[in-house]
VEXLUMLUM-647674 format. One line per 4 residues: their letters; for each residue y, x, z of C-alpha. Coordinates in nm, 4 decimals, padded with zeros to 6 digits. Example, Ala and Ser with C-alpha at 12.3 -4.5 7.8 and 13.67 -1.06 7.14 Angstrom:
as = -00.4500,01.2300,00.7800 ~ -00.1060,01.3670,00.7140;
***
This chain:
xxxx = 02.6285,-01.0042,-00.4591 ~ 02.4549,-00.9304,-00.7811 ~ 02.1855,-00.7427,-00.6243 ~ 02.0818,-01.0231,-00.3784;
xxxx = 02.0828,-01.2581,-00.6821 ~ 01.8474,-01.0362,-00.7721 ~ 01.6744,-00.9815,-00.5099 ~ 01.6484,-01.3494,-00.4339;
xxxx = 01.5355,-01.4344,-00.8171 ~ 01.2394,-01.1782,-00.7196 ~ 01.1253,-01.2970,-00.3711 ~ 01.1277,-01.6557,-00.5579;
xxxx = 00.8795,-01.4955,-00.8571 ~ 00.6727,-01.3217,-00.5991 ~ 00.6120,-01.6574,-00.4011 ~ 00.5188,-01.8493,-00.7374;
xxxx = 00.2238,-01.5756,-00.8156 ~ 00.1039,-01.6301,-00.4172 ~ 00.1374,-01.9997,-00.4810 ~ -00.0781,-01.9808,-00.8154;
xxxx = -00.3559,-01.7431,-00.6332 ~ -00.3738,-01.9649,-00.3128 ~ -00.3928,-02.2782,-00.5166 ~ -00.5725,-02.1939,-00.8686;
xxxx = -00.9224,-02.1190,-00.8701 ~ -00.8839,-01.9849,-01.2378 ~ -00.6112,-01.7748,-01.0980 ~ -00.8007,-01.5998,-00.8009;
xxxx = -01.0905,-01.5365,-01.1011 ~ -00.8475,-01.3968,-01.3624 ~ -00.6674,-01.1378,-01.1337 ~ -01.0282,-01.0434,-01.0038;
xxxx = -01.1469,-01.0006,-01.3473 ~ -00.8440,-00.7837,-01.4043 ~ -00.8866,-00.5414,-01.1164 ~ -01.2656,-00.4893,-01.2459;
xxxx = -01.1852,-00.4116,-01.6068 ~ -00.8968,-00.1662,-01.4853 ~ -01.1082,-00.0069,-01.2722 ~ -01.3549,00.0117,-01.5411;
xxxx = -01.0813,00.1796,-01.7868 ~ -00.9561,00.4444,-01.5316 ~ -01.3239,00.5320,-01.4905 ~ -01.3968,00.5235,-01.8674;
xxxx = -01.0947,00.7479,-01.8917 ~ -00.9246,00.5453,-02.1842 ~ -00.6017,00.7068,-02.3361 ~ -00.2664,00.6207,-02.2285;
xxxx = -00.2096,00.4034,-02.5480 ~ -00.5932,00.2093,-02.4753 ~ -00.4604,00.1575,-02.1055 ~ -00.1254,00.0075,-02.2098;
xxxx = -00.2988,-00.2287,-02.4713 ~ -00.5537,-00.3158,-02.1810 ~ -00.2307,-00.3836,-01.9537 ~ -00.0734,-00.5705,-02.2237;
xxxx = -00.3441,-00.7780,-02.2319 ~ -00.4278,-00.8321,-01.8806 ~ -00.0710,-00.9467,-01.8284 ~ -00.0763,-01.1614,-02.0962;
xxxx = -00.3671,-01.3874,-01.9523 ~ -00.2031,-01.3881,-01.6124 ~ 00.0972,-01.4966,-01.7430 ~ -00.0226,-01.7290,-01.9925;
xxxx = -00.2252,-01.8685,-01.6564 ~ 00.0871,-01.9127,-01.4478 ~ 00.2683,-02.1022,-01.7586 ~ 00.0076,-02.3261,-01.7177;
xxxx = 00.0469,-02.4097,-01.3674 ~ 00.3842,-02.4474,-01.3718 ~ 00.3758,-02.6980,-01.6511 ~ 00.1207,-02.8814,-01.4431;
xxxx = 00.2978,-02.8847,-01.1409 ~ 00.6403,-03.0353,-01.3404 ~ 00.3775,-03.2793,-01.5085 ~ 00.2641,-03.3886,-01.1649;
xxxx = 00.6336,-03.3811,-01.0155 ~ 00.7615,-03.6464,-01.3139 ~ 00.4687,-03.8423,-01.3160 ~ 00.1405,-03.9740,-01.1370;
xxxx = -00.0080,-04.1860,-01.3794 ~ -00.1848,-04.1478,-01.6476 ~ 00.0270,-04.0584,-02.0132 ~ -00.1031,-03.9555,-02.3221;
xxxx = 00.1558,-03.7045,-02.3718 ~ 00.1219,-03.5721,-02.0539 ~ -00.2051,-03.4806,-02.1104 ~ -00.1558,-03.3349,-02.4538;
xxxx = 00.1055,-03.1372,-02.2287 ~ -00.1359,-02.9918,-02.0206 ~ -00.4577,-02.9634,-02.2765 ~ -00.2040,-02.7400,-02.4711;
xxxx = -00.1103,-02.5160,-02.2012 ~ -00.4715,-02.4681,-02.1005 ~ -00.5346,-02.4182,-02.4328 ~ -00.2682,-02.1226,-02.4123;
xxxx = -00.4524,-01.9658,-02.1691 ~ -00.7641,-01.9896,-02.3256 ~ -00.6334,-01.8133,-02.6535 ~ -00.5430,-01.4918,-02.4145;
xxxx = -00.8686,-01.4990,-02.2540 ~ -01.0578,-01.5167,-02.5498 ~ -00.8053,-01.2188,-02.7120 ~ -00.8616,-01.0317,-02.3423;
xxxx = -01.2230,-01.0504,-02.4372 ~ -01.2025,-00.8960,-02.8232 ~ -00.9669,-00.5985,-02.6515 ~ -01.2144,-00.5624,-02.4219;
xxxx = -01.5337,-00.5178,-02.6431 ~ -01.2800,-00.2681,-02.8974 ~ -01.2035,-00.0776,-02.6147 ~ -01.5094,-00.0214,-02.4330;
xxxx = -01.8071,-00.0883,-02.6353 ~ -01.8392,00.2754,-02.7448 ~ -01.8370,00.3797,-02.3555 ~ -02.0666,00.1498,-02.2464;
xxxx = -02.4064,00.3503,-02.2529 ~ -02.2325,00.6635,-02.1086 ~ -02.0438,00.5195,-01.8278 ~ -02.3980,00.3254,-01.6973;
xxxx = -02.5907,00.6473,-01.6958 ~ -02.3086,00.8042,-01.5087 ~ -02.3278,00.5507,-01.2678 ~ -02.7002,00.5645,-01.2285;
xxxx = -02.6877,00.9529,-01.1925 ~ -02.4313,00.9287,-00.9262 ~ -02.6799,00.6399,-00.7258 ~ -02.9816,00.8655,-00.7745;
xxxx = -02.7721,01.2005,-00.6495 ~ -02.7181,01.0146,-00.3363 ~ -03.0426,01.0482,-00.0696 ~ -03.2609,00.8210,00.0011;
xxxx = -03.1997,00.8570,00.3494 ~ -02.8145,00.8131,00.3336 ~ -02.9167,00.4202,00.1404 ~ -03.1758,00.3666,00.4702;
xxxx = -02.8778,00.4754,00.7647 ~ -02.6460,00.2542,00.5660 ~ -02.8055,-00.0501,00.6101 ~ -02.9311,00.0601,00.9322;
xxxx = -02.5411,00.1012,01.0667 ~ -02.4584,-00.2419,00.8714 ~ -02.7592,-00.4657,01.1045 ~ -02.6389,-00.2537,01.3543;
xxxx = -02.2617,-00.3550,01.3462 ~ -02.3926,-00.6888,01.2452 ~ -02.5960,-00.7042,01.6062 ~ -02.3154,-00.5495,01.7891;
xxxx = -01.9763,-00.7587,01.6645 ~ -02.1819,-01.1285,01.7644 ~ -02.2501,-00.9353,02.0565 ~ -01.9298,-00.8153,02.2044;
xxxx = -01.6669,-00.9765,01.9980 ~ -01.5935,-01.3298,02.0451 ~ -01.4875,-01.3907,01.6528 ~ -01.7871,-01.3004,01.5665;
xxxx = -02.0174,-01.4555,01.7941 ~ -02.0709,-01.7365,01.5404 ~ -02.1497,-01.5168,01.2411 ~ -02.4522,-01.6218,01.0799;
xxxx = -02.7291,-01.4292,00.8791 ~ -02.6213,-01.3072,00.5866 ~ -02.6537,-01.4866,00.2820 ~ -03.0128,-01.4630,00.1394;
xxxx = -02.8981,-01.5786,-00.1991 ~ -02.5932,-01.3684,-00.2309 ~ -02.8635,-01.0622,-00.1692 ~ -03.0749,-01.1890,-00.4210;
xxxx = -02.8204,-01.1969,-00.6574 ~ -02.6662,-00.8567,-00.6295 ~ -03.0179,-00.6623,-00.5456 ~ -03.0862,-00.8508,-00.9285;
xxxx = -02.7699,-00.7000,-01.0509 ~ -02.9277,-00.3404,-00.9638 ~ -03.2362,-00.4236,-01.1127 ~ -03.0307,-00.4743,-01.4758;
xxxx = -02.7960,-00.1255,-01.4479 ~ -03.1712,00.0740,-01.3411 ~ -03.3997,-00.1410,-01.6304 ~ -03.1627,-00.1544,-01.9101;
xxxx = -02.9254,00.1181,-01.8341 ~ -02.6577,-00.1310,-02.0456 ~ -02.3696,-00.1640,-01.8549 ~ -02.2212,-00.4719,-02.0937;
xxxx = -02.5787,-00.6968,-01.9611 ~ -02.4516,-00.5109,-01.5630 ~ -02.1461,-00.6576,-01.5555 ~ -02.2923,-01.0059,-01.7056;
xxxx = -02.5221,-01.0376,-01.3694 ~ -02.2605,-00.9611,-01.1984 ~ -02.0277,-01.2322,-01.2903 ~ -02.3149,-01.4330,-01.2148;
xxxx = -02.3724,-01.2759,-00.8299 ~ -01.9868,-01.3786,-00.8056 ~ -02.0781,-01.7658,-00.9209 ~ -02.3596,-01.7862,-00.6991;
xxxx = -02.1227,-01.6175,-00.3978 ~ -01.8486,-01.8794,-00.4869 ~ -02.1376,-02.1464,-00.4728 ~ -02.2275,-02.0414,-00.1482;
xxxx = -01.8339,-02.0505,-00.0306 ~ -01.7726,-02.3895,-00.1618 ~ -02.0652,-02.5522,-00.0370 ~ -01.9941,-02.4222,00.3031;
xxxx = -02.3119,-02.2906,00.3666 ~ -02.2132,-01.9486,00.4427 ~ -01.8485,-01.8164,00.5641 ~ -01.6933,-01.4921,00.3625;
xxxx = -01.8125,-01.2342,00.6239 ~ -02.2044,-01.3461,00.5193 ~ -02.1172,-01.3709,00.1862 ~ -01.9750,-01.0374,00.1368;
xxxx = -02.2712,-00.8815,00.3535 ~ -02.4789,-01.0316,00.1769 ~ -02.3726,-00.8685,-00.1467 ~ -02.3357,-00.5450,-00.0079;
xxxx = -02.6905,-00.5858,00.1583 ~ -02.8305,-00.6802,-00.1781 ~ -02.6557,-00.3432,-00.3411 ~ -02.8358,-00.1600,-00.0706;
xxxx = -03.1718,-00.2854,-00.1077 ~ -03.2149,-00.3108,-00.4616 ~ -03.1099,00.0757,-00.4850 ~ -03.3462,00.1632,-00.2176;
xxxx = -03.6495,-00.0124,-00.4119 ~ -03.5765,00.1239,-00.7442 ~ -03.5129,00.4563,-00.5781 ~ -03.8311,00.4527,-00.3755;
xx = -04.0341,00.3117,-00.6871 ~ -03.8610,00.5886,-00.9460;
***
């Protein structure tokens, strides 16, 4: 009996984090910060205490974010007018989460300021190992798949050209790693290639498919110029 208390009391935490990622903008953006800066510390190869403080703190804006939800949603369930104290109520909670985001941010300059310059020119040695004619067949297979999924599969047959902006964006994002080999200014354009791809989402004018080729379109492009130029 125990044990499906327990199992219950998880199912019912598991559906409040799906809730908060379907619902919460912030939510979706925290947890996809938080796979890129994990990725970034396997790849750094932090030690096991850097990776548990970088967990730590992770965690600690997630949760911090779903506190907040939660003490919107009980706002909201007690009350739909306006109350001074319910907005005090909420300004604090967001204010919670905006404490953890700003410590996430101090961790994250500690921990990976001083591995910065050599992960980028990893990076950029592992694009330039790669041949040029590899980059070329992968976009050629991509316009081809493109071409043949509106041709012969019915979902598809209303895809759209990819997005031009969302190609801009991430073919800019190569241009900063190649220029200024500063991967700190790298993943600054890229948080702004994701705000231009959300743009492009919430405005309608291009579905997730066109979005996402797009950016991968862009990736392909800009390293193609840069290798061709270089």
């Amino acid at each position: 009996m125990e044990i499906k208390k327990v199992l219950h009391s998880f199912i019912y935490a598991v559906d409040g984090i799906i809730y908060s990622v379907k619902t919460q903008r912030n939510m979706r953006i925290h947890y996809a910060v938080a796979l890129l800066v994990l990725t970034m510390g396997f790849l750094v190869r932090l030690s096991k205490i850097e990776l548990a403080v970088l967990f730590f703190t992770v965690s600690l804006v997630i949760a911090m974010e779903l506190i907040n939800t939660a003490i919107e949603a009980t706002i909201d369930l007690i009350t739909d007018k306006y109350h001074p104290l319910a907005k005090i109520a909420k300004n604090v909670a967001a204010g919670a989460v905006l404490v953890s985001s700003v410590n996430a941010v101090a961790v994250g300059y500690v921990l990976f300021f001083d591995k910065f310059d050599k992960l980028t020119l990893n990076i950029i040695t592992s694009i330039q190992d790669v041949p040029l004619y590899l980059y070329n067949a992968l976009v050629g297979v991509l316009l081809l798949l493109i071409i043949v999924f509106k041709t012969f599969i019915s979902d598809f047959k209303k895809l759209g050209l990819p997005s031009g902006q969302t190609t801009i964006a991430f073919a800019f994002v190569v241009a900063v790693l190649f220029l200024s080999e500063n991967l700190f200014l790298t993943m600054c354009s890229i948080a702004i290639a994701l705000m231009i791809a959300q743009n492009r989402l919430n405005n309608n004018r291009h579905s997730l498919i066109e979005v996402i080729l797009g950016g991968v379109l862009g990736i392909l492009f800009g390293i193609i110029g840069f290798m061709v130029l270089l």
